[in-house]
C-alpha positions, 0 to 999 in steps of 0.5 A: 292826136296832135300835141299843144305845142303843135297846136298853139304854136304860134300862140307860145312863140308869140308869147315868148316874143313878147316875153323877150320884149318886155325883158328887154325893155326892162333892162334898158328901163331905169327907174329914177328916184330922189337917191339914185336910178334902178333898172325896172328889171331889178324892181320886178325881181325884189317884188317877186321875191319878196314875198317868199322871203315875208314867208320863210320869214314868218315860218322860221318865227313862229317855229322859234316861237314854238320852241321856247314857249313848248319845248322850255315850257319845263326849264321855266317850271322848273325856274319858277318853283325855284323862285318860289322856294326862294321868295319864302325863304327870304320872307322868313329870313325877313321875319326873323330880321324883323324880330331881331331888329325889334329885340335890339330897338328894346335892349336899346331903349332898355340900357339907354343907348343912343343912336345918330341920324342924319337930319340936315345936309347941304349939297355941293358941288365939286369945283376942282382938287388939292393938285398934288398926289401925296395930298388927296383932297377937292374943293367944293363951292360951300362955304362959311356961308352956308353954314360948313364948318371943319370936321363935318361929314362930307357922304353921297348916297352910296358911301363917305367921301372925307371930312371938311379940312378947311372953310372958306368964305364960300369953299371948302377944302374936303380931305378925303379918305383916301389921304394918308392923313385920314382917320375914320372908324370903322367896323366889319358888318357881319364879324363886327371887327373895329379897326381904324380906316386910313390911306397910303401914300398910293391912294389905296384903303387900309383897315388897321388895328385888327388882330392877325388871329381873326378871321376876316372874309374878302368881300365882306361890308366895311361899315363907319362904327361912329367912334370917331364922332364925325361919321354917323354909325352904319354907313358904307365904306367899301368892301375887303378886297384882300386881308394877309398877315402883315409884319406885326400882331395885325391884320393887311386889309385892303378896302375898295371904297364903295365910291369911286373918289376920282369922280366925284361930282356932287356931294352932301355935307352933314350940317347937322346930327340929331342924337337921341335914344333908342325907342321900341317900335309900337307899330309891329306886333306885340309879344304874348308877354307884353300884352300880359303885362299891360292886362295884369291887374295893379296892387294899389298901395298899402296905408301908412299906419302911425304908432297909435293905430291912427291910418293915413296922417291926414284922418282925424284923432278921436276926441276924447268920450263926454256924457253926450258923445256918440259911440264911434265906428272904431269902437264897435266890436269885432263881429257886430253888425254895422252902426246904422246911418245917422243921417236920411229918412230911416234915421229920422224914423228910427229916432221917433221909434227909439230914443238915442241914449244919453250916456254911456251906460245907457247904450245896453239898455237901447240895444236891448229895447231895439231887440240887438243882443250884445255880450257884457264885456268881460272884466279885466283881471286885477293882477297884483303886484308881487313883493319885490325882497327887501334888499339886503345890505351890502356885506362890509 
């Protein structure tokens, strides 16, 4: 049996000729284009490729793909049951807040306390500095003319900056808190500490007047408390960076301020404080006890009754009885029914019936024609009075 290749011989070497050719050609061939000339060879060689490399490609994706979404599909269980226990933990955490901060609206408004807020700012630009390192201060392009004025607030949204020093026509000198001259009251967020927030000569923050004894954390949120009345109460300062015994009966305190004071492009100055007093909020759910207390029913106030046994002072005196007067209410006994009404239809038809007595005397006589049995008045007693002794003489 004779074999391919002695059968298609001529046929494979024919094609391999070609083959060599067209190989040849595709070497000395180059392809041009707008950037630089290829040769053709290198052309059919990147588009042979390429397709296996789009598939290897694909496999390697997928295969990744399938490891992150099967193969960490428990670590992402497991994440996500954590987040969960997270997110209730924070919203009891949240409620318990709420009630507080609620509690503290009520004692507030209780003892009459009263907080400031912030109602009117003006923005300003920072336009250059003080030009001297024992003296930290900028300038900003407000002045007189838009309403500053010394010792005003100067903050940004995320901390203070300093206070107005001085103002001009249409700058003014801030003095920042970083100055070695600076003062702002301050107070620890979470153990409530006062001290007294000032600058070194290095440009550095110091919390001051705390005692040595206390306890103060690194990290811990330094808050303006507002005693010094230029600063709102509860905005950011900065954080403890380090608190060490210090020479005296007081605390080290480092303080990193919560802005960075070199950078300072835009500020905002305080113009205006409103202080008014704390009222509890309505909005949030009302306490048990404070719907009770509005559901209670009021005592209405007891009336005056002067020493004749008169009622209130504006209820007219009795007058005094005549032949002709009609028995009043008051003088009824105690136990007898109601005096009938005087006036409408039924009293018209009892007085054709029975005749209204014309005195006093003649009132048993009435009840007695009109079937009212009534009970004679008893008698008082007569008491006499006992002999007084003659008085007898002074002896002499």
């Amino acid at each position: 049996m004779e074999s391919v290749l002695g059968r298609y011989r001529n046929l494979i070497v024919l094609v391999g000729v070609l083959f060599a050719q067209v190989l040849g050609l595709a070497v000395q061939v180059k392809r041009t284009n707008d950037i630089e000339s290829t040769r053709l060879i290198r052309v059919w060689a990147v588009g042979a490729v390429a397709p296996f490399e789009k598939m290897l490609l694909w496999v390697q994706t997928t295969t990744g793909g399938v490891w992150h979404n099967y193969f960490y599909l428990r670590g992402v269980r497991a994440e996500n049951r954590a987040l969960k226990q997270e997110i209730e933990r924070m919203r009891l955490e949240q409620v318990r807040m709420t009630q507080d901060a609620d509690q503290a609206r009520r004692l507030q408004s209780l003892l009459a306390f009263k907080e400031q807020f912030i109602s009117q700012t003006v923005a300003a630009q920072v336009i250059g500095s003080s030009g001297s390192e024992q003296s930290r201060a900028v300038y900003i392009d407000k002045g007189e003319n838009a309403g500053i004025r010394p010792d005003m607030a100067v903050i940004t949204a995320d901390g203070i900056v300093g206070k107005v020093l001085h103002v001009y026509r249409s700058t003014a000198l801030v003095l920042l808190i970083n100055d070695q001259t600076s003062g702002v009251g301050a107070i620890l967020e979470k153990s409530r500490l006062q001290g007294i927030l000032r600058g070194t000569p290095a440009g550095e923050i110091v919390l001051e007047k705390v005692m040595s004894d206390e306890t103060v954390p690194v990290g811990e949120l330094v808050l303006t408390s507002g005693g010094d009345r230029i600063f709102p109460k509860g905005l950011p300062v900065g954080r403890v960076t380090r608190a060490s015994p210090g020479s005296d009966l007081f605390l080290n305190i480092r303080v990193k301020p919560a802005i960075s004071l070199s950078r300072l492009e835009e500020v905002l100055v305080v113009t205006k404080i409103d202080e008014r007093q704390a009222e509890p909020e309505r909005s949030g759910t009302a306490r048990a006890a404070d719907i009770l207390a509005e559901r209670l029913p009021t005592v209405p106030p007891k009336p005056e009754t002067a020493a004749g046994g008169a009622t209130s002072p504006g209820a007219s005196a009795p007058s005094t009885p005549d032949s002709s007067a009609k028995p009043a209410a008051d003088a009824r006994p105690k136990g007898s029914p109601p005096a009938p009404a005087t006036n409408g239809p039924a009293a018209a038809v009892r007085k054709a019936v029975m005749p209204a007595p014309s005195s006093a005397s003649d009132i048993p006589k009435a009840a007695a024609t009109s079937g009212v049995k009534t009970s004679p008045k008893p008698a008082k007693p007569v008491v006499e009075p006992e002999p007084q002794p003659a008085a007898q003489d002074a002896p002499q």
